[in-house]
N, C-alpha and C positions, 0 to 999 in steps of 0.2 A: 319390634320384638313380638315372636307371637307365642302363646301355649295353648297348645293342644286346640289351634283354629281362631284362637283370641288374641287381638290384637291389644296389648297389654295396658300400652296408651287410652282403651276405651275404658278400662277400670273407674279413672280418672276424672277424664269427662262422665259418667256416671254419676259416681259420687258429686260431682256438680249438678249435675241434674237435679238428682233428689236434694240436694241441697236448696237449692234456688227454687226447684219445679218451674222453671223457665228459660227456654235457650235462648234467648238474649242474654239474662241475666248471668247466664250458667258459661255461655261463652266468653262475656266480660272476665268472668274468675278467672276462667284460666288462659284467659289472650288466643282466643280464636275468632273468627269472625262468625256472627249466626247462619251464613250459608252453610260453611266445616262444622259446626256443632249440630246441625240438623241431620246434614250425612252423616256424622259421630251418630246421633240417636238410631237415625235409620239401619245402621250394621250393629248398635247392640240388638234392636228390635228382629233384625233378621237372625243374630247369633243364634238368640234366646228365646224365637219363637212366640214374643210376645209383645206386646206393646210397652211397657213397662210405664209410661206417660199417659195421662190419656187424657185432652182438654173436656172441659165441662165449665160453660157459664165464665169463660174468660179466664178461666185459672185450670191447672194442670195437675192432676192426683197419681200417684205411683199407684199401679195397680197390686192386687194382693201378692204377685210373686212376685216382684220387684223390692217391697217391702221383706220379703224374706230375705231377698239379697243383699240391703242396706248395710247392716249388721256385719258378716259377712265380706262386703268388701271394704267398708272401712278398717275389718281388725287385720284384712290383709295388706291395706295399705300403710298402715301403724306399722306393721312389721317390716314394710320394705323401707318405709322413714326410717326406722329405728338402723336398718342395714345402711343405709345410706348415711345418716349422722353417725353411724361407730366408724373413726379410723383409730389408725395407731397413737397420732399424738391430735394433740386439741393443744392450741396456741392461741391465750385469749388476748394476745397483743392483736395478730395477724385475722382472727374469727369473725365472721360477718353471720354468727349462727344469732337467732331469733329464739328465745327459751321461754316458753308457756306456764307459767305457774299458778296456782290456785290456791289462795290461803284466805285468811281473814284478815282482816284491816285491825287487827290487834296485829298480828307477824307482820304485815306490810310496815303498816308506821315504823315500831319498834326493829325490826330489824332489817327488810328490802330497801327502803326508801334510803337508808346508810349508804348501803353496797353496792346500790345503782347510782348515786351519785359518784361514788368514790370511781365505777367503770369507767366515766368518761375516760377518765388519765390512764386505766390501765388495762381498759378492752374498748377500746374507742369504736370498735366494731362488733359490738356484741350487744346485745338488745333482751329487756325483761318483761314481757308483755303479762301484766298482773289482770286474774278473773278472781271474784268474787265465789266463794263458797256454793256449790250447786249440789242438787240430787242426785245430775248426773257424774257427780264426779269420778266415780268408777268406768262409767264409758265413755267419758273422753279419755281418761290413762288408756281404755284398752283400744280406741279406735284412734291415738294420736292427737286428739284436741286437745289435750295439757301434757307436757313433760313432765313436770313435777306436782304432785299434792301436799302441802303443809298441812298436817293436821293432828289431832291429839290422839295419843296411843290408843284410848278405849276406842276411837274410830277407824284405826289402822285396818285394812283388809287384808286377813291373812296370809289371801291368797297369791297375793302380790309382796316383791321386796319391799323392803324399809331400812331407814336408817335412825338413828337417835339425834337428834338436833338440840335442845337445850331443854333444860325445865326452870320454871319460873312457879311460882305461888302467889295467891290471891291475897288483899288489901281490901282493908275497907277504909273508902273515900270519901271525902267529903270537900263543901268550902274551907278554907285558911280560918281556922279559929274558931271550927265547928267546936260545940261542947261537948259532943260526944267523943270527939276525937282527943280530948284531954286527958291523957292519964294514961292508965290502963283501962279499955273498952270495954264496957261490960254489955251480955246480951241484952240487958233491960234498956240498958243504953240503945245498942243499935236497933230493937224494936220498937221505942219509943218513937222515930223518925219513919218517914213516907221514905221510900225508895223507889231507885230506877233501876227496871229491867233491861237485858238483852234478848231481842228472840233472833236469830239467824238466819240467814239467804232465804228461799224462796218455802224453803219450807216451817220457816219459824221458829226455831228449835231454840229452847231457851240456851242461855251461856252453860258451859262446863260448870260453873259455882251457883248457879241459880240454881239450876235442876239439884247438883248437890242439897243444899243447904231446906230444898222441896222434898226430898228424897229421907233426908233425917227427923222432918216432922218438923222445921222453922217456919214458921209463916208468917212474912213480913208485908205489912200496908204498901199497896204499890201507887206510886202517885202516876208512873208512866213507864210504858215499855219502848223501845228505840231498836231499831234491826242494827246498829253497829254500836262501837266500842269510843267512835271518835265523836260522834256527838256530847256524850259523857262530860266532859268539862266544861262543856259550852250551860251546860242546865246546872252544872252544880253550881257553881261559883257564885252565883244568882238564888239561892235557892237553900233550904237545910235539909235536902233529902239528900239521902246516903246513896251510894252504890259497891259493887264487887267489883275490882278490877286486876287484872295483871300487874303483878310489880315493875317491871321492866318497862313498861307504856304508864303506868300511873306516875313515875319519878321521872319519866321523858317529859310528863303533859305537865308535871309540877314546877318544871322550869318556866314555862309560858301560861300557866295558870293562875289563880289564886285557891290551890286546891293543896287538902291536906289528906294522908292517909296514915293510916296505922294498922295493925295486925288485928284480925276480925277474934270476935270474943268465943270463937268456933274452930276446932282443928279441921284442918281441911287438907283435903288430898293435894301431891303437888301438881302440876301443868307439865307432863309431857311433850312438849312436841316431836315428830315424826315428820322425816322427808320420805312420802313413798312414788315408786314410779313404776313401769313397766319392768317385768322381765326382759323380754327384748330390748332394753335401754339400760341393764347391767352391767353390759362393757363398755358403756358408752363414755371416754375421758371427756368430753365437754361436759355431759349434766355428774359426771365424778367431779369434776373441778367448780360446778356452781354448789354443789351440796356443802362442799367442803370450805368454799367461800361464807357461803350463811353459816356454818356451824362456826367458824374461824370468828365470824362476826359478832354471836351469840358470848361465844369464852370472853372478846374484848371487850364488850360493852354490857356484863353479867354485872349485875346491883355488888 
């Protein structure tokens, strides 16, 4: 298939290129052999008038207008995924579709890890491939590298749909038989104690209730900060320092822990969550039917 002189297949092989910056490696991706992926490079380079590769010191750099392309043809290729995964019906008995999500390992535990067990038996062909919270989470939605984004309303991007998925509120934890956790909690109470922080993915970002609680003028002794949420019980249980956590994951990890929690001595906002994803993945009944899966799962197993 060509437009307008372009052989649309080289789109493709492209996007591997720059991906890899190597035609071995770039021909592995997409099952060609590196003689056909060199002739692939050879007719983008004659389309486009330029090199767009160009070796130095053993390794391969996209040249400056190639890098303009990137961008570009990945968000075109997102839209042709998205044209290609929308039909009319999505049959998650009969589906052999592969679905990209990106949340935090609080929504994974807490609510993924349920739903993909339970697919075996009722999408035995249907697969959830979980990424970790990134910076770039907005351009992999827009070039196709994640289907779905789980993430909290104040983080929602406007510019893109969304849906409402569950709300949850924060818990202050501790070990089984902590003192502070006796009674009713008072602030002097939970300042009294060392606490553990959360900072997130690559770029650190404290928890939704840390930043809060930083935000109102709280400032609590921190004994230790951890990039996830699932560490969390492994340090308390051992330990008399406090933490923030979700109710929903704090009463799942309190089944397999020696961990107690109670309502923090502080009003606090509630936990939004949001499924957001592409425009072009709007009509899409397969990620309609996973959305509605998780939020279904949310209502079942809500404290």
């Amino acid at each position: 298939m060509r437009f307008k002189g372009l052989d649309l297949n080289l789109l493709v092989v492209f996007d591997a290129l720059m991906a890899d910056r190597s035609v071995s490696r770039a021909a592995a991706r997409v099952n060609l052999s590196q003689p056909a992926m060199s002739n692939a490079l050879s007719r983008l380079r004659t389309y486009f008038s330029d090199e767009l590769l160009i070796a130095h010191n053993k390794r391969m750099y996209p040249t400056p207008f190639a890098e303009t392309l990137i961008p570009q043809v990945r968000a075109a290729l997102a839209t042709m995924e998205g044209v290609v995964a929308t039909s009319r019906t999505f049959d998650p008995a009969t589906s052999v579709r592969t679905f990209r999500v990106m949340a935090s390992d609080y929504i994974a535990t807490a609510l993924l890890f349920p739903i993909i067990t339970h697919l075996a038996a009722t999408a035995p062909g249907v697969r959830v491939e979980l990424l970790l919270p990134s910076h770039r989470r907005i351009e992999l939605l827009d070039n196709g590298g994640i289907d779905l984004l789980i993430t909290l309303e104040p983080y929602v991007t406007p510019a893109l749909p969304s849906d409402f998925l569950l709300e949850d509120h924060y818990w202050l934890v501790g070990r089984a038989g902590h003192p502070a956790l006796a009674g009713t909690v008072t602030l002097e109470a939970m300042l009294d104690h060392d606490h553990i922080l959360v900072a997130i993915g690559e770029e650190r970002l404290p928890s939704f209730g840390d930043a809060y609680l930083e935000r109102i003028g709280i400032q609590r002794r921190v004994a230790m900060t951890v990039p996830n949420f699932a560490m969390l019980p492994w340090l308390l249980q051992e330990t008399d320092w406090l933490t923030l956590m979700q109710g929903r994951l704090a009463q799942l990890m309190s089944r397999n822990f020696a961990i107690a929690l109670a309502p923090p001595p502080v009003s606090m906002p509630p936990l939004i969550e949001m499924a957001q994803y592409h425009m072009t993945r709007a009509s899409d009944p397969g990620l309609r039917w996973l959305i509605d899966t998780i939020r279904a799962e949310a209502e079942r197993a809500a404290p």
